[in-house]
N, C-alpha and C positions, 0 to 999 in steps of 0.2 A: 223489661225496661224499653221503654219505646226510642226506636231509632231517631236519630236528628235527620234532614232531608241534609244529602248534601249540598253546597254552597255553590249558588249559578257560578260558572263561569266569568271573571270578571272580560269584559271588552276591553278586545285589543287596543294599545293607544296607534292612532292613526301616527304614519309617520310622514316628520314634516318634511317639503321638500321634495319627495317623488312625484313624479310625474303623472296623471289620473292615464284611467288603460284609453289609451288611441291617442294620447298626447304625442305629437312630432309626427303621428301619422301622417298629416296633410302633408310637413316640408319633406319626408321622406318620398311621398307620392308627386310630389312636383317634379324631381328631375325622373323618377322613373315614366309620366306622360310624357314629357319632354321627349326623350326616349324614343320610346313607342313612336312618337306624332314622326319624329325625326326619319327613325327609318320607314316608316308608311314612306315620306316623299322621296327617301333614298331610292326604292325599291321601283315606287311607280317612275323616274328618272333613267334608273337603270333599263327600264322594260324597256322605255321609250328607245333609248341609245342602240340598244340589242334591236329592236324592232328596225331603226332607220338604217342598221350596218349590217343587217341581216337581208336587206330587198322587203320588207314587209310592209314597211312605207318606203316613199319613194323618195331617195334620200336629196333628187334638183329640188324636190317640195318640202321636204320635212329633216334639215340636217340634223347629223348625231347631237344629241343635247350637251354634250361633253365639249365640243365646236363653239356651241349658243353659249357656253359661261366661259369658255378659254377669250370670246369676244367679247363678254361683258366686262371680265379682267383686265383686257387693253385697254377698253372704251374707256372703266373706272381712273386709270393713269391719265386722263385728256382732258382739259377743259371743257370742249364740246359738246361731252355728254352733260356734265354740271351747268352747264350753259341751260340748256334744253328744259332739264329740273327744274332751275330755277323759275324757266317764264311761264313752264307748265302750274310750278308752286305759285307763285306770283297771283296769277288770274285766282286761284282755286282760295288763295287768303285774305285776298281783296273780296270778291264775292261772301265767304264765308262770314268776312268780318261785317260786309252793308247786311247782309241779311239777319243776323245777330241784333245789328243799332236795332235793326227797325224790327225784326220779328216780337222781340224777347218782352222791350217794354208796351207794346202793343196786344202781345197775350197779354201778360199780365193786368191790364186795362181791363179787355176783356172777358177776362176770368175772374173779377171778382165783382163788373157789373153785369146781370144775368138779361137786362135791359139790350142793353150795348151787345150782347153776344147775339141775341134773338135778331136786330135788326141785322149782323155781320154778318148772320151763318148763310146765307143766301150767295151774297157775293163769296164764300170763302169755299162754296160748293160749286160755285160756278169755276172760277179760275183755278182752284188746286187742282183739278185730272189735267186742265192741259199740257200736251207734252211740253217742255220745254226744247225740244228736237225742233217743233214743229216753227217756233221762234225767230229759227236761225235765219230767214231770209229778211224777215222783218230786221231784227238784230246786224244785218252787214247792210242793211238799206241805210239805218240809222248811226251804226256807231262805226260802219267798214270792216274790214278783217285785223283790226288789231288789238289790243288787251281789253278795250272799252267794249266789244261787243262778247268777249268772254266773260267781263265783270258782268254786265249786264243779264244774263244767259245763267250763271251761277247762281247771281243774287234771286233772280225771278226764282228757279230752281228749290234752295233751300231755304227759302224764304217761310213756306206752306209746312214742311214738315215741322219746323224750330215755331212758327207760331201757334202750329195743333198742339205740342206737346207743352209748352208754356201754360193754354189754357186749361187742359186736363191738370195739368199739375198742380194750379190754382184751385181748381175746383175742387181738388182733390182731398181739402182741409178739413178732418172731422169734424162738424156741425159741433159737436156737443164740446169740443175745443174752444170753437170760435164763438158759440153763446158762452160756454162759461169765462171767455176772456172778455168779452162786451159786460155781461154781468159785471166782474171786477175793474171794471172801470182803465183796462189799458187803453193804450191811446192806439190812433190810428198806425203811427210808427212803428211803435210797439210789437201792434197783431202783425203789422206786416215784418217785420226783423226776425219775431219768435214763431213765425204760424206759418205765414205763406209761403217768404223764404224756402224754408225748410223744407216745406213739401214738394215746392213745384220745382226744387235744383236739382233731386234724379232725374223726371225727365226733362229739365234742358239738358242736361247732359247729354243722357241717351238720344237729342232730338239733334244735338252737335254731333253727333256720333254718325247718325244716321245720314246727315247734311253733309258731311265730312266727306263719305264715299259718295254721295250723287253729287258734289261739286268738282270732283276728282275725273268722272264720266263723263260730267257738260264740256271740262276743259279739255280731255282729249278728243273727245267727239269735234266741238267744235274746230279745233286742231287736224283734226281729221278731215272734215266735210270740207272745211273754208279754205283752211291752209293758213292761220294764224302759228308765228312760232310758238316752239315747243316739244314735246315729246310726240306728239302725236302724227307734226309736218314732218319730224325727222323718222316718224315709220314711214307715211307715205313714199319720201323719197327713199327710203333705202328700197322698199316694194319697187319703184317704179324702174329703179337703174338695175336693179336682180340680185342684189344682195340680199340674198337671204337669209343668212346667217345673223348677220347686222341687224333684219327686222326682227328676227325672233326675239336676238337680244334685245331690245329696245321694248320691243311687247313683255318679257319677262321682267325688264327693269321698271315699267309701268306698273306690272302686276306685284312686283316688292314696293314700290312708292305706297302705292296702295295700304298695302299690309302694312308698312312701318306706321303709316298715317292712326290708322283702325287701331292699330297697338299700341299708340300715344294716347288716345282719345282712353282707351282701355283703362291702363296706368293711370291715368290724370285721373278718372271718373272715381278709381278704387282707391287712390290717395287720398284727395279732396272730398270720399261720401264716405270715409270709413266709419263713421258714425251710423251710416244710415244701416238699415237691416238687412239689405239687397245684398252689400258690400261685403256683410258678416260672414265667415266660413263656418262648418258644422261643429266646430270648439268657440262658437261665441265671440272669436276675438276678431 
């Protein structure tokens, strides 16, 4: 009697509700970088501390870093350091915001007439290398030493970047999108709400981003060179009377403006583009 084959195995029913393998990986791996990144600056801190209390640096030039935050903690209690922020902020969101009006709708102009870019890339290669350092005299000839010559100094600054990345961005609309939305007869609004939009807001973002810390540099620089208040006059003078402890601090309170700043831009770009692909983590979400 010939044997029957036995019966395949039926397939397991998946089950619903478990989590696929590496799911939670990413929120698990978030506070373990954290971590990591945390003590990295713990450690290089500590060296530093040992080094300046040890004779390794010289500690009239380089106080223990432990000093440099026990005086950021007072400062933080005082109006005067909040003072300083704000005119440092001040200058750096005024510029940010004139060079925004005018960069953003001016790429875009020129990102999507190929005309209009050809006659502007000349002038846009001429004046984007120059420094903006270089500026400054002209800048206190015309606006003096006071926030008009920082606004000014800013704006010229990230003006170049936020309009480079506006046109790339525009440009950057697949062809065969934008013929088959002309084919279908969308309107001008239209292309531009569902096509341009969309493509060319990662890089404003990333071009805010990038504008963000060189408007951050024009205002202390300026602050520095000119003596315009803000954070940068109140280094100079704590340098000039021998506090140095106070300058450090003030230079590390700089260097966390900074970071907070770069870390908003961060947030805002991954809230507002969580659609886009850049945005997406390696589970798709």
């Amino acid at each position: 009697m010939r044997e029957e084959a036995a019966p395949a195995p039926l397939p397991r029913r998946a089950e619903t509700g478990s989590p696929a393998r590496g799911a939670g990986t990413g929120t698990r791996r978030r506070p373990r970088d954290l971590g990591t990144k945390l003590a990295g600056v713990a450690v290089v801190l500590i060296a530093l501390d040992v080094c300046s209390r040890t004779g390794v640096l010289p500690r009239v030039w380089f106080p223990p870093v432990s000093e440099m935050y026990a005086e950021i903690g007072r400062l933080a209690l005082g109006w005067p350091l909040w003072q300083e922020i704000g005119r440092t902020l001040s200058g750096w969101a005024i510029g940010m915001g004139l060079a925004a009006l005018c960069a953003v709708p001016l790429g875009v102009l020129l990102g999507t007439s190929r005309i209009a870019f050809e006659m502007a890339k000349a002038v846009i290669e001429f004046f984007r290398p120059v420094p903006s350092v270089a500026l400054i005299p002209l800048a206190v000839l015309v606006y003096g030493t006071g926030l008009e010559m920082k606004v000014f100094l800013i704006a010229f600054a990230t003006f170049w970047p936020l309009l480079l990345q506006t046109i790339y961005g525009v440009q950057d609309v697949d062809p065969v999108v934008r013929d088959t939305a002309r084919c279908y007869g969308l309107p001008p609004l239209a292309r531009f709400t569902r096509m341009t939009l969309p493509s060319a807001a990662p890089y404003i973002a990333t071009g805010l981003r990038i504008a963000s810390a060189i408007a951050l540099v024009l205002a202390v620089t300026a602050e520095l060179v000119v003596g315009a208040p803000g954070l940068g006059q109140a280094i100079v003078v704590a340098q000039s009377s021998g506090a140095t402890t106070l300058m450090y601090a003030l230079i590390i309170v700089t260097g966390l403006l900074g970071w907070a700043l770069n870390s908003a831009f961060q947030a805002a770009e991954k809230r507002l583009l969580r659609w886009h692909p850049s945005q997406r983590g390696e589970d798709g979400r």
